[in-house]
C-alpha positions in Angstrom: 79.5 -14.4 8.9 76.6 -16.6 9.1 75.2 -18.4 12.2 73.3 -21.6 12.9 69.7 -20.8 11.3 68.2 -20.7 14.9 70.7 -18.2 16.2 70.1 -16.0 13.6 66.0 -16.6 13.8 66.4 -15.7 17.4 69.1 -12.9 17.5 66.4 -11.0 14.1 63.7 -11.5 16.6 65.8 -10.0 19.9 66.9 -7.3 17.3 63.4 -6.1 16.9 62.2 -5.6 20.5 65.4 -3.9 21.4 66.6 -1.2 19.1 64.2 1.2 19.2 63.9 1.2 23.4 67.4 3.6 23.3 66.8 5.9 20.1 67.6 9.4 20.9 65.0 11.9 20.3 66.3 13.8 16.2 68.5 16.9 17.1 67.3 20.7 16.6 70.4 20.7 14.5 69.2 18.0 11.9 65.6 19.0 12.1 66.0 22.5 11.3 68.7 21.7 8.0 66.8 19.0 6.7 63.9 22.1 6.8 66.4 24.0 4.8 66.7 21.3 2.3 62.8 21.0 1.9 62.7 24.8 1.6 65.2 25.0 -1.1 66.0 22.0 -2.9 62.9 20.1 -4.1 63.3 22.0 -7.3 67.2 21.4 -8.2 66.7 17.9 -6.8 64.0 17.0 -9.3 65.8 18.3 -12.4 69.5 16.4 -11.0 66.8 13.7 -11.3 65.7 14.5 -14.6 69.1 14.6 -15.8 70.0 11.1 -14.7 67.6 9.4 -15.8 68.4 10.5 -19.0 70.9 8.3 -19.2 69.8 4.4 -20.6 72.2 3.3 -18.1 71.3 -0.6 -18.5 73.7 -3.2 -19.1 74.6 -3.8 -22.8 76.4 -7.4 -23.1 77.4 -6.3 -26.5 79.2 -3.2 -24.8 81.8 -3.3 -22.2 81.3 -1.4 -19.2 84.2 1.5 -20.5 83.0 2.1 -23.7 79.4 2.1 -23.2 78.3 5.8 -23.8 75.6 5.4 -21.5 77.4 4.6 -18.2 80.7 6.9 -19.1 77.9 10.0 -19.4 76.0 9.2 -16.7 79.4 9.4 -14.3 80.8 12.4 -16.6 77.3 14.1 -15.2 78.2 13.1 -11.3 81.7 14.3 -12.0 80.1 17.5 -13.2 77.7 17.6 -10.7 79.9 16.9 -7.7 82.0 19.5 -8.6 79.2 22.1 -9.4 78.0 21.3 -5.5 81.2 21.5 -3.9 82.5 17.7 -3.2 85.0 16.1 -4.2 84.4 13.2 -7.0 86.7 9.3 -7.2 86.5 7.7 -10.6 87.0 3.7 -9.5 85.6 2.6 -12.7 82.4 0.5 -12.0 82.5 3.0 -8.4 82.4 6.1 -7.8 82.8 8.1 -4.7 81.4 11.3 -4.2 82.6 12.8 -0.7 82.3 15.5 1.7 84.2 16.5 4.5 87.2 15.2 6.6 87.8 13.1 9.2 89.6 9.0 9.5 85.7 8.0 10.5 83.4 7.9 7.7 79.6 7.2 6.8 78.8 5.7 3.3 75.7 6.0 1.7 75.9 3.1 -1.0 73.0 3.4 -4.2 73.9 2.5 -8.0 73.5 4.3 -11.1 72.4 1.5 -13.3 68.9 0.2 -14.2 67.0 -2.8 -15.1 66.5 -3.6 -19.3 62.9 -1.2 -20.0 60.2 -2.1 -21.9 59.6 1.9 -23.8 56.1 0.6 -25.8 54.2 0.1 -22.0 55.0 3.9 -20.9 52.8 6.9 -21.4 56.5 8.6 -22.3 59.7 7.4 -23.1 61.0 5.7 -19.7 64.6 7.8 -20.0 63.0 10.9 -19.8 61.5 12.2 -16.3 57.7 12.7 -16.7 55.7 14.6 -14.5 52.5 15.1 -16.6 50.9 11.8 -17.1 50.2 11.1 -13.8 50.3 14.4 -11.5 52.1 13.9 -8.3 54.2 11.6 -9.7 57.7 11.4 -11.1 57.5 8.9 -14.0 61.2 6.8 -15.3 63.5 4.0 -15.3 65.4 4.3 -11.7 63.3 7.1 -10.3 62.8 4.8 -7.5 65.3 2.2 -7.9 68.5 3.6 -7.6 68.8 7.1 -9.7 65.9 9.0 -7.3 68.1 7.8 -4.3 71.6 9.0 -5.8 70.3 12.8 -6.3 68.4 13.0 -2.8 71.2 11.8 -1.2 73.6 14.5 -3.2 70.9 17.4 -2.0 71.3 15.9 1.4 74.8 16.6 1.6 74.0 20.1 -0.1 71.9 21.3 2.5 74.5 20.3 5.4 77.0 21.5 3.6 74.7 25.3 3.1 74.5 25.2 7.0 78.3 24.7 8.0 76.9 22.0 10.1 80.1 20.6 12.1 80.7 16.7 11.7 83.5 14.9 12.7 83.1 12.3 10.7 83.5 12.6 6.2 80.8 11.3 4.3 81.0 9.2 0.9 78.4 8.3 -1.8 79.1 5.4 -3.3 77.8 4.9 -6.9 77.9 1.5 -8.1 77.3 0.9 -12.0 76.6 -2.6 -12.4 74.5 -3.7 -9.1 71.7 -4.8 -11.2 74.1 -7.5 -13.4 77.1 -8.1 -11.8 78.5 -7.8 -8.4 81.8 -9.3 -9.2 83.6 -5.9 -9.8 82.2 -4.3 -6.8 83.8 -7.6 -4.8 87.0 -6.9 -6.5 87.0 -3.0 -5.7 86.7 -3.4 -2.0 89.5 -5.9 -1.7 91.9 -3.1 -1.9 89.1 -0.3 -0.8 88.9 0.5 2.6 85.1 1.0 3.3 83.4 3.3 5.7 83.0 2.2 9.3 79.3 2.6 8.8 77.5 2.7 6.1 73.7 2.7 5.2 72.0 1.4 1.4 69.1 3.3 0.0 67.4 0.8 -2.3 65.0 -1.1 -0.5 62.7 0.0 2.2 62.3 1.5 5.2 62.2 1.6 8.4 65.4 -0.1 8.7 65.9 -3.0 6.5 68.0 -5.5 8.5 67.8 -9.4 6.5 67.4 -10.0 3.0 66.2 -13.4 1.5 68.6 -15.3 -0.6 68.4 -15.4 -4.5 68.4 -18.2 -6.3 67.5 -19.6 -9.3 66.0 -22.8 -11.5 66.6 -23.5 -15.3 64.5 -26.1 -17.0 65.6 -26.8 -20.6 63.6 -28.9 -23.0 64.4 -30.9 -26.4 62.4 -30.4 -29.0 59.3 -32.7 -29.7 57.9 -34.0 -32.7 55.4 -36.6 -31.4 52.4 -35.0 -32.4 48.6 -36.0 -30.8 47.5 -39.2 -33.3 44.2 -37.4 -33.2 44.8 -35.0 -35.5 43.5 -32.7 -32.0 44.9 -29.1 -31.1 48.6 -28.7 -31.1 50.3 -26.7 -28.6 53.2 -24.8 -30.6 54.4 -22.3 -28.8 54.2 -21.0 -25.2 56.3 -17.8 -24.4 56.6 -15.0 -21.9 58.9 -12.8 -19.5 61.3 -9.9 -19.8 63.7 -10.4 -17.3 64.6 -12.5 -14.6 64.4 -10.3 -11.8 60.5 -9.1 -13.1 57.4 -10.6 -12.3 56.6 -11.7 -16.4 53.4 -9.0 -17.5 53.3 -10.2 -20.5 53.0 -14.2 -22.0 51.6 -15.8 -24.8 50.2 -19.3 -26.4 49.8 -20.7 -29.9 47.5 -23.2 -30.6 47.7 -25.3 -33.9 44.2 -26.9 -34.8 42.1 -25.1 -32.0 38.1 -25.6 -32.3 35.8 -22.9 -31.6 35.0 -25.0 -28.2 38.8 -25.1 -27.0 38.6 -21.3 -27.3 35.6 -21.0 -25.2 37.0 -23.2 -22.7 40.2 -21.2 -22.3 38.2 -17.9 -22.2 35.9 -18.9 -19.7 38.4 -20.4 -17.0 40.5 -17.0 -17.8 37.7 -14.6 -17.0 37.4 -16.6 -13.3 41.2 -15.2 -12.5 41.8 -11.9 -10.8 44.0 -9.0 -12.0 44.3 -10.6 -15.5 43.6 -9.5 -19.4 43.7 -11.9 -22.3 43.1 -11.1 -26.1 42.6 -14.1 -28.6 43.6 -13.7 -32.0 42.9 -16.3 -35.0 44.3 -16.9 -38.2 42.7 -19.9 -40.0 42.2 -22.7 -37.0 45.6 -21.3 -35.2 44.6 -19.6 -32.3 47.3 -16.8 -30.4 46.5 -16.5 -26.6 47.6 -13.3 -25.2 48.1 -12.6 -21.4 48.5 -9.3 -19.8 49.5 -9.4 -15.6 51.4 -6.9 -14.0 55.3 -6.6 -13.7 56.6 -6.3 -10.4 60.0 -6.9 -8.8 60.8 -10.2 -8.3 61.4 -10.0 -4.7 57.9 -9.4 -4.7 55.8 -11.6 -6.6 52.4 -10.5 -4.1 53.0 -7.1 -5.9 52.5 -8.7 -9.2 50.1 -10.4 -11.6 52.4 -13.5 -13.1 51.2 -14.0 -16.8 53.7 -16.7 -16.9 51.9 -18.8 -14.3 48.1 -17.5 -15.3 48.4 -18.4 -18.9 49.2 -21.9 -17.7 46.3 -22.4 -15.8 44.1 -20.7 -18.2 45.1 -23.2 -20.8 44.7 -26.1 -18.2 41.5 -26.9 -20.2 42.5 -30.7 -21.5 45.6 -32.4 -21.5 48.3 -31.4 -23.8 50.8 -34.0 -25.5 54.0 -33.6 -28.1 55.7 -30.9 -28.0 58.1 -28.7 -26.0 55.8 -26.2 -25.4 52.6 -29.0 -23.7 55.6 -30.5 -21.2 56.4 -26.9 -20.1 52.7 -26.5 -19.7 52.4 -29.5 -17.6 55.4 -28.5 -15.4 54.4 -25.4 -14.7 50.9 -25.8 -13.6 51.9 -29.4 -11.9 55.2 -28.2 -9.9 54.3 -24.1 -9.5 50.6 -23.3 -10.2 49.5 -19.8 -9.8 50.9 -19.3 -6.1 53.6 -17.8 -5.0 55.1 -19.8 -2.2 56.3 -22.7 -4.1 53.1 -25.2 -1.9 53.3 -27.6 -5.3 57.3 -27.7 -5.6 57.7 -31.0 -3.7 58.9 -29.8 -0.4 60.1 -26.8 -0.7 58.0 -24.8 0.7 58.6 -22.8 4.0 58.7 -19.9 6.0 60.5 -18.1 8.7 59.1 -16.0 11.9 61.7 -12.8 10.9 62.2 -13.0 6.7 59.2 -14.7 5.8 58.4 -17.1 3.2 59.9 -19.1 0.6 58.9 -17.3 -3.1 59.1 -19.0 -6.4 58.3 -17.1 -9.4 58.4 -18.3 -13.1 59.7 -15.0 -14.6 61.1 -15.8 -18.2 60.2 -18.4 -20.5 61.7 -18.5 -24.2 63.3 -20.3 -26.8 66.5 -20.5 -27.2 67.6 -22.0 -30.6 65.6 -25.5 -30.5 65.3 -25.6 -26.8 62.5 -24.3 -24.2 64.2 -22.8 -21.4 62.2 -21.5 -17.9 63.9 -19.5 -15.0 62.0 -19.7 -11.9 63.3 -17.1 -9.3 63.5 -18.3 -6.1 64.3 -16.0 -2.7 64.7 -18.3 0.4 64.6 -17.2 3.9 66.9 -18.7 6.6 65.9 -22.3 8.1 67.3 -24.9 5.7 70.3 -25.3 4.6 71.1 -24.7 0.3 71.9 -28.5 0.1 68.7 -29.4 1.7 66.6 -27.3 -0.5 68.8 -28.4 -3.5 67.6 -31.7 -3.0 64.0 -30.7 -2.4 63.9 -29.5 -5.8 65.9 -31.8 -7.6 63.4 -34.2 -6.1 60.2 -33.2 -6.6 61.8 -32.2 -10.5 62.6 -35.9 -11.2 59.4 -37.0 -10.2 57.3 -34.6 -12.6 60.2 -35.9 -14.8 59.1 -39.6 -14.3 55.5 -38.5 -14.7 55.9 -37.0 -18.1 58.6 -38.8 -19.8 60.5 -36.1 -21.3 64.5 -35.5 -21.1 64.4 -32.1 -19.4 67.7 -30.9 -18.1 67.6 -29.0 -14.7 70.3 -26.4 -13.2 69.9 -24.6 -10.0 71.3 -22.1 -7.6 71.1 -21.5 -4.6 72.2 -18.4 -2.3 72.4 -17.6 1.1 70.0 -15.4 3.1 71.8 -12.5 5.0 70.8 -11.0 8.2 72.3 -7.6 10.3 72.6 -7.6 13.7 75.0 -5.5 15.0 75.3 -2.1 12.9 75.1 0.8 15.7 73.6 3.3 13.7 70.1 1.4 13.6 68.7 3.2 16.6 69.2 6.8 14.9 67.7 5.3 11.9 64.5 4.1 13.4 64.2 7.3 15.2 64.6 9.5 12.1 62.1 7.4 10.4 59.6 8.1 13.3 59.9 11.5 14.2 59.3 12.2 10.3 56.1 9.9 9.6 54.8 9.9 13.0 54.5 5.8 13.0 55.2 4.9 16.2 57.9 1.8 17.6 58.7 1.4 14.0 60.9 -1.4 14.1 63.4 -3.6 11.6 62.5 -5.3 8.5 63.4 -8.0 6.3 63.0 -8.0 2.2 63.1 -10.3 -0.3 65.7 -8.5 -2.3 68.9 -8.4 -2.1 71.1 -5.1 -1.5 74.7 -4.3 -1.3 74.5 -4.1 2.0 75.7 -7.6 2.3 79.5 -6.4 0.8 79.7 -3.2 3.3 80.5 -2.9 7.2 77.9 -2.2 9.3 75.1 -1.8 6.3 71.8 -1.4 6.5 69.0 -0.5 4.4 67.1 2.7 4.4 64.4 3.4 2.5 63.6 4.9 -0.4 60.2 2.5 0.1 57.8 3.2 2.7 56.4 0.1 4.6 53.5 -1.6 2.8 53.7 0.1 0.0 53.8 -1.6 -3.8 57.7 -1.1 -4.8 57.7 0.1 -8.5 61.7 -0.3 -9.4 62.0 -3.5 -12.1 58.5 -2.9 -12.9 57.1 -1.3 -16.5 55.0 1.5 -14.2 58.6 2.7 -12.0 57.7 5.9 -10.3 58.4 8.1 -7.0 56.1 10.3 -6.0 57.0 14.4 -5.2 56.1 13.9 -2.0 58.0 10.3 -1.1 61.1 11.9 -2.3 61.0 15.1 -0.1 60.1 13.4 2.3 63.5 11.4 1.7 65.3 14.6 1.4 64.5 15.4 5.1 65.2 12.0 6.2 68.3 11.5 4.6 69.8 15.2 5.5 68.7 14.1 8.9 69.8 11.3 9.1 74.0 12.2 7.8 73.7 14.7 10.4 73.2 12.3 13.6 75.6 9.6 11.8 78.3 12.3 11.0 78.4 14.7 14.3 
């Protein structure tokens, strides 16, 4: 599947210049029904909407996938819904299939139906129930945008061609799968003995056309407890904390300090108030000072959308050094090896971008104890142009020697995966000139994200949407929203869109 990093720099770049030359000009036929949707659905759309985000469809380890109430609604509502619209509905277990129409050719439209774990105390409402108040013009919830928002346009899509009697040759299928966000081992297993689509397009990323996706990866560092205290009798650092999830830029970390002087604090307020995007509040009970950072979540995939307390707490405490205990060695790790950028420039050497994907992002994103140990997960996504071994070694590298340096026995895991790239899915022409003839930017040509999509398990996938270009994506964050007008505007894009893949 994969080609010599080069190759597949060169054949993204070729990719670009050359698709949108032959796009077709949108047909009267998809323009005027994805009016028709516009004109009748926004309404029915919004409360399908509503109604699935209802469901807390987040993964419950405690709960298998069967018996969770949650997901087993959720699906009982597409069953219902399917039906109630006129298509026929395919209970796989973790996948569902929701299709329209006849025909041995077929066009998917892959989403998922479950969400990323929800902080509910950092919404104006509860984030499983659709609010359209607290900010006008925009739809409020866990998995508006990422992946429940998608699901019901794409159903009101189908609606609206179905309405019109448009004639396709070719059946559509909307795959719903449960557990993107967690596990993408039963998805794997399904289409071993699922025929896919022959084309197929994802709608949980970005558009115009999203045709590479960084790699994920991942580092743990795990360290012993310490019990050298400072012989000084100085400040102590106890306790250093912070992170939700490990796809979510952390928004929220925090410090304890054992023995802190009134001078310590004023140090570590005053370097705080020089970073951007940041708020701290200090708290004291006796000489034990709490530090409290406040950043902004974001989705992993895109740190530059985010303010990482994680990493900003470090450097606000970077004030004096700080000896004997777990939480002072995971200071000095974290503002030695990853600092407050987002490129990894301090991890050794592994640092580095390509022309296509993009840069190399490292993100500290969790940071907890567990039992007596201190554990970090640093999310990586890695463009093409070195190999996993190579950066394996880059890190393991440039670990040892902070490892050296400090003189602690910190354990280290990591993993490394592959970067993905598209080249060849035919239907990327009548995507880009859908995109364009309904936003008016012109040559709009293929992208690549930092994310990763299913897409990569799929025939002839590509991303579409529901992101626009440039624009902050909300889904894993603790502000997830669409707006009204992004998701019509989906609605006519995507009704379009099934109409030229279909005919």
């Amino acid at each position: 599947m994969f080609k010599k990093p080069v190759l597949l720099a060169l054949s993204g770049l070729l990719l670009q210049s050359a698709v949108s030359v032959h796009a077709a000009p949108v047909s009267l036929q998809a323009q005027e029904t994805a009016r028709y949707a516009l004109a009748t659905y926004p309404e029915p759309l919004i409360a399908s909407l509503a109604k699935m985000i209802s469901y807390n469809t987040v993964a419950d380890p405690a709960v298998p996938f069967a018996d969770n109430p949650q997901h087993t609604g959720f699906k009982r509502y597409l069953a219902q819904e399917a039906q109630r619209l006129g298509f026929d509905f395919h209970d796989h277990g973790h996948v569902v299939v929701i299709g329209m129409g006849q025909g041995s050719e077929r066009v998917g439209v892959i989403t998922h139906g479950d969400v990323q774990p929800v902080n509910p105390a950092k919404w104006a409402r509860s984030p499983f129930e659709l609010d359209r108040t607290s900010e006008p013009g925009k739809l409020l919830g866990r998995g508006t945008e990422d992946d429940k928002g998608p699901i019901a346009t794409a159903l009101y899509a189908m609606k609206a061609i179905q309405d019109r009697q448009v004639p396709l040759s070719k059946r559509i299928e909307l795959y719903v799968y449960m557990a993107e966000e967690s596990d993408w081992e039963p998805l794997k297993q399904f289409l071993k003995t699922h025929t896919p689509p022959q084309v197929n397009i994802t709608i949980d990323a970005e558009y115009p056309v999203v045709t590479a996706e960084k790699g994920y990866g991942s580092i743990k560092l795990t360290l012993p407890p310490r019990t050298a205290l400072p012989a000084s009798g100085g400040p102590v650092l106890q306790r250093l904390t912070g992170g939700f999830f490990g796809s979510q830029i952390p928004e929220d970390a925090q410090a304890v300090i054992d023995r802190a002087p009134a001078a310590l604090e004023a140090a570590i307020r005053a370097r705080a108030q020089q970073q951007k995007g940041m708020r701290y509040s200090y708290a004291r009970d006796g000489d034990t000072l709490t530090v409290m950072a406040l950043g902004v979540s974001a989705h992993s995939s895109k740190p530059e959308d985010g303010v990482n307390a994680i990493s900003m707490l470090a450097d606000a405490l970077a004030v004096q050094p700080w000896q004997g205990t777990q939480a002072a060695d995971m200071l000095s790790f974290l503002n030695e090896l990853v600092g407050t950028g987002i490129y990894g420039e301090r991890f050794g050497q592994i640092a580095y971008r390509d022309g296509f994907m993009g840069p190399m992002t490292v993100a500290p994103t969790v940071l907890k104890q567990n039992g007596s140990a201190l554990e970090l997960n640093i999310n990586l996504r890695r463009p093409q142009g070195k190999t996993a071994a190579v950066l394996q070694q880059q890190v393991t590298a440039a670990f040892d020697g902070w490892k050296a340096r400090r003189q602690v026995p910190a354990a280290l895991q990591v993993q490394i995966g592959e970067p993905w790239l598209q080249t060849a899915a035919p239907q990327i022409p009548t995507l880009l000139s859908v995109f364009q003839h309904y936003t008016g930017m012109a040559h709009p040509q293929p992208v690549a994200i930092g994310g990763g999509t299913n897409s990569r398990l799929f025939p002839n996938a590509v991303s579409f949407g529901p992101a626009m270009p440039h624009t902050v994506y909300t889904g894993h964050s603790e502000h997830e929203f669409i707006t009204e007008k992004q998701l019509l505007l989906n609605l006519q894009m995507y009704t379009a869109v099934l109409i030229e893949l279909a005919q």
